[in-house]
C-alpha positions, -999 to +999 in steps of 0.1 A: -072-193-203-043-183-179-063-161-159-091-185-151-064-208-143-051-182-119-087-180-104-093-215-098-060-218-082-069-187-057-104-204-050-082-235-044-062-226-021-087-205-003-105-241-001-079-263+016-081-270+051-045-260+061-029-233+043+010-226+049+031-197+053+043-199+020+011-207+000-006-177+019+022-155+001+017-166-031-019-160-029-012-122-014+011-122-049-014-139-070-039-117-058-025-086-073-014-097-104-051-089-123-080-070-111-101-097-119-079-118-088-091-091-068-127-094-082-124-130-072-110-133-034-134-098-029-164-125-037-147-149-020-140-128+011-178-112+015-192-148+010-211-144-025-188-172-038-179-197-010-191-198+027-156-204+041-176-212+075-200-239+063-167-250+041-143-248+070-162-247+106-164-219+123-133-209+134-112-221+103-137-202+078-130-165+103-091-172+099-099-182+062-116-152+058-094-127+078-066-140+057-081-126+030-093-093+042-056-085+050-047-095+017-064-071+007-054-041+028-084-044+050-061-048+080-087-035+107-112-059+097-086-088+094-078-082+132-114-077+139-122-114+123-090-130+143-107-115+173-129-141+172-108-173+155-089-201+178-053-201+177-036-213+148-004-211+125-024-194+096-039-169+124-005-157+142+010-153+103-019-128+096-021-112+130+017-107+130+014-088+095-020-068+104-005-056+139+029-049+122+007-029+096-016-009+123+016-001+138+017-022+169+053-037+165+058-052+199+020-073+196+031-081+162+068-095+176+050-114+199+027-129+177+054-141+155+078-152+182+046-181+188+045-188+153+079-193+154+083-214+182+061-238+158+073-270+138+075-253+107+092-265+074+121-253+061+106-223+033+083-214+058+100-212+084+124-190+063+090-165+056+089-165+096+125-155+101+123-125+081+087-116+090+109-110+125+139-095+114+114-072+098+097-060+129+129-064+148+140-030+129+106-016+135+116-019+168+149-001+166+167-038+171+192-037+146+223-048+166+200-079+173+193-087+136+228-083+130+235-110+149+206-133+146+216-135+104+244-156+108+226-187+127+199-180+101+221-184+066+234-214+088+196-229+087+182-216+057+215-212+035+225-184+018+196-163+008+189-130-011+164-118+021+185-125+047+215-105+026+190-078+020+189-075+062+219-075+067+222-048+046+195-024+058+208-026+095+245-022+083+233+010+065+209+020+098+244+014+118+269+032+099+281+004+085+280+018+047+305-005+027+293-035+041+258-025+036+268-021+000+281-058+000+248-071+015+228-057-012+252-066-041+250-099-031+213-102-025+209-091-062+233-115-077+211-140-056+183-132-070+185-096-098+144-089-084+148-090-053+119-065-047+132-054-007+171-045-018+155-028-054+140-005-027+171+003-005+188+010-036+162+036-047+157+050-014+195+056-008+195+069-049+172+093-031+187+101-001+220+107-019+202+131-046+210+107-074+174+115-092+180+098-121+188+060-105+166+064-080+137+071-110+147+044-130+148+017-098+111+029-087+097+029-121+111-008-121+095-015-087+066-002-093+055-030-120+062-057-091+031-074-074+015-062-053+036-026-052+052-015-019+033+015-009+067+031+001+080+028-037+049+047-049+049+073-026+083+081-031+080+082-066+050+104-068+068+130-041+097+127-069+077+137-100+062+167-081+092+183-074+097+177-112+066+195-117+049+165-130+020+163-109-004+138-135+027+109-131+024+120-092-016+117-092-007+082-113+010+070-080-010+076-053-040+061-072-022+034-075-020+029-037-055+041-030-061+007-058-048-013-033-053+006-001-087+034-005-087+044+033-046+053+031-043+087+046-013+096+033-021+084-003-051+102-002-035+140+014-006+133-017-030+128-044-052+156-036-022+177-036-014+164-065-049+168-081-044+210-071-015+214-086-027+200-117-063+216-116-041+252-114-034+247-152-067+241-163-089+266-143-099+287-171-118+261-188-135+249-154-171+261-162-172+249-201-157+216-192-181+211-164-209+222-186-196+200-213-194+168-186-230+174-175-246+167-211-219+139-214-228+126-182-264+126-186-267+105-215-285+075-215-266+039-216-295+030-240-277+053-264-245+030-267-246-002-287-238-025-256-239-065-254-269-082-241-250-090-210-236-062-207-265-039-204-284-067-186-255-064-159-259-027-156-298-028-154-297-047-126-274-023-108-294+002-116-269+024-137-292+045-162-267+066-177-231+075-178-226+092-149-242+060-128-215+043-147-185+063-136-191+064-102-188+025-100-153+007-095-144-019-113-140-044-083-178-035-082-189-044-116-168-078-110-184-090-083-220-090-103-225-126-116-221-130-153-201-104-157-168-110-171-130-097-186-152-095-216-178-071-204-156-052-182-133-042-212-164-034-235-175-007-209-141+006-203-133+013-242-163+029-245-161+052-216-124+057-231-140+071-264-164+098-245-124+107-226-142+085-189-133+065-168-146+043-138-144+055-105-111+045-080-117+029-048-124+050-025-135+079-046-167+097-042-193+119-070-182+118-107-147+138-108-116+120-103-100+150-095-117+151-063-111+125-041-129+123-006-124+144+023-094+131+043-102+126+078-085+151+105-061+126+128-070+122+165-043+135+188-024+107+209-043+100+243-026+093+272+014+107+274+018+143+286+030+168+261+068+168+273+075+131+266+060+136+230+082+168+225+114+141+235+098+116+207+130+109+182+119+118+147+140+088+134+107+069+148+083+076+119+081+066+086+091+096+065+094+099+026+125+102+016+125+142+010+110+150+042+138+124+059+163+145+043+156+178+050+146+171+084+185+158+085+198+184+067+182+208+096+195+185+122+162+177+139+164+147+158+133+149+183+098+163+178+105+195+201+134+206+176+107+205+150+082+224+161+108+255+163+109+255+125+087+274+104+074+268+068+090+293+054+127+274+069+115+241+056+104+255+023+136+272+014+152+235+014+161+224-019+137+199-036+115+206-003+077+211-014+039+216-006+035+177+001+067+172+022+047+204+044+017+184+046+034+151+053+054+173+087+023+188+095+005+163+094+025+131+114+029+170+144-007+175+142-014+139+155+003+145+187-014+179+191+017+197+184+025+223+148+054+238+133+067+277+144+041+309+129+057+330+109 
């Protein structure tokens, strides 16, 4: 089969002593093409599978193994593992990417900077060179990247991701029509180039242009793994249609990937409310309904031997145990297969279940856990935060265009608005509110009263 092929080749490369840039990409790709991929480097990863540190030594078998934890969006713990590995190309790749992920862009500049300043070959040293331009515009370093792209189409030739750069600090310059020619020719390079499909759906956005930008996300959002920035965007986009169960079908689809993602997790529980609002008069029978449903022995159902012998030992006695398992969780048991895990899901299908998402708490899918409140920033007085330029955070595009539409360029501008101001924007919604509210409330600062 194709997909044990695909295993094998993950526990392969997870084996080999040396691991390049380039091979730990396609393993972050091959990773999310299948759940059971997941299933597989989460075995992997917690040592039920392979002791990567008997395999490897010590400190080969922590990089191994923090590789894989940032893989799979468990960026804390990757840096936590590294903490403790040697030095090594494989480490500063993943360090690079976890710190640029937390949010530290100058560590994470650093860290590639030494990878960098390795003997690297060609492809890889390609991977590098963008990894840098990336955090380079993190940074604010546009002009830099700018002029750093023409030594690098000199060394790596002409390539769709260095166009695709170009473009995106053209566009952050001013530079509009030669952005446009970036991106045009990144796409004729290569027609999925998943980085310029994005700028093209973000500026769709930006520009109003609903239907393009749609079509381009819904196309993105099939790609492996996702960019968390497509889905978002797309999920804000179909609530301000009024389509909140397409907008729920986003954010789960980052909390797949991601199940501690704040943002993910405030959206979808928007989400969820919006869509509970039409279906509030049959609360009570429904919930009577599930709890009979839910109580019903698994003995009931006509289940393979392996099956129920899988569940047994898991202790699930009844539907309700079942739901509130993932299906990472169910993988991970041995003997448990595709097989098994599509025999369970058609059959919670039939009774109108499903199992639970990662990250997801009790029975309900419509109520995700309780979403941490975020620490203010320690450390900088309150009139330096005031003076912090907005164009700094990572917005969705409908809150990044009504902030522009209201001309706020620095936190202190912001907090003179009111919700009632930022609600009468057009296309401007409940989640835009929560996303401002929440990015001020982390520096101890809220929007106007009244």
């Amino acid at each position: 089969m194709a997909e044990a092929g695909t295993l094998s080749r993950l526990r392969e490369l997870f084996e080999k002593e040396d691991l390049t840039v380039t091979q730990i990409l396609e393993a972050r790709r091959e990773t999310y093409s299948s759940i059971l991929n997941r299933s597989e480097l989460v075995r992997i990863v917690e040592g039920k599978d392979l002791d990567l540190e008997k395999k490897l030594g010590e400190s080969k078998g922590q990089t191994r193994r923090a590789t894989g934890q940032w893989i799979l969006g468990r960026t804390r713990d990757a840096a936590e593992t590294l903490s403790h590995a040697r030095p090594s190309k494989e480490a500063l790749l993943v360090g690079a990417h976890a710190q640029l992920e937390a949010g530290d862009a100058a560590q994470a500049l650093e860290l590639a900077d030494k990878l960098r300043a390795q003997d690297l070959p060609a492809p890889d040293a390609l991977a590098v060179e963008v990894l840098r331009f990336e955090i380079l515009e993190k940074l604010g370093r546009h002009e830099e990247v700018l002029a750093a792209i023409p030594k690098a189409q000199k060394a790596h030739g002409e390539q769709a991701d260095l166009h695709c750069h170009a473009g995106m600090c053209c566009d952050l310059t001013g530079q509009y029509a030669d952005a446009e020619k970036h991106y045009s020719r990144a796409l004729e390079l290569n027609p999925e180039h998943e980085p310029t499909l994005f700028r093209l759906a973000y500026n769709h956005d930006l520009r109003g242009e609903d239907k393009e930008a749609l079509e381009v996300y819904e196309r993105l959002r099939t790609m492996k793994p996702p960019r968390v920035a497509s889905l978002i965007n797309l999920g804000v986009m179909y609530e301000d249609r009024g389509d909140y169960m397409r907008a729920s079908d986003c954010y789960e689809q980052v909390l797949d990937v991601y199940p501690n993602h704040q943002r993910a997790q405030l959206y979808y529980r928007d989400a969820r409310a919006s869509l509970s609002m039409y279906y509030d008069e049959d609360a009570k029978r429904r919930e009577h309904r599930w709890g009979k449903l839910l109580s019903t022995p698994i003995s009931e159902f006509q289940l393979s031997v392996r099956s129920r012998n899988c569940l047994t030992q898991i202790n699930v006695l009844n539907l309700g145990d079942l739901v509130r398992r993932t299906e990472e969780e169910l993988m991970t048991m041995r003997n448990f297969g595709e097989t098994s895990l599509k025999e369970i899901k058609e059959l919670l299908q039939q009774k109108g279940l499903r199992l639970a998402r990662p990250g997801e708490t009790g029975i309900d899918a419509a109520n995700p856990p309780e979403i941490p409140s975020p620490l203010p920033t320690q450390g900088k007085p309150k009139e330096d935060v005031l003076q912090k330029p907005v164009a700094e955070f990572e917005w969705s595009a409908r809150a990044k265009k009504a902030l522009e539409s209201l001309g706020v360029s620095v936190l202190a501008d912001l907090t003179l608005r009111s919700e009632k101001e930022l609600l009468g924007i057009k296309n401007f919604g409940t989640t835009s509110l929560n996303e401002i509210k929440q990015k001020l409330a982390q520096y101890g600062l809220s929007l106007k009263e009244g």
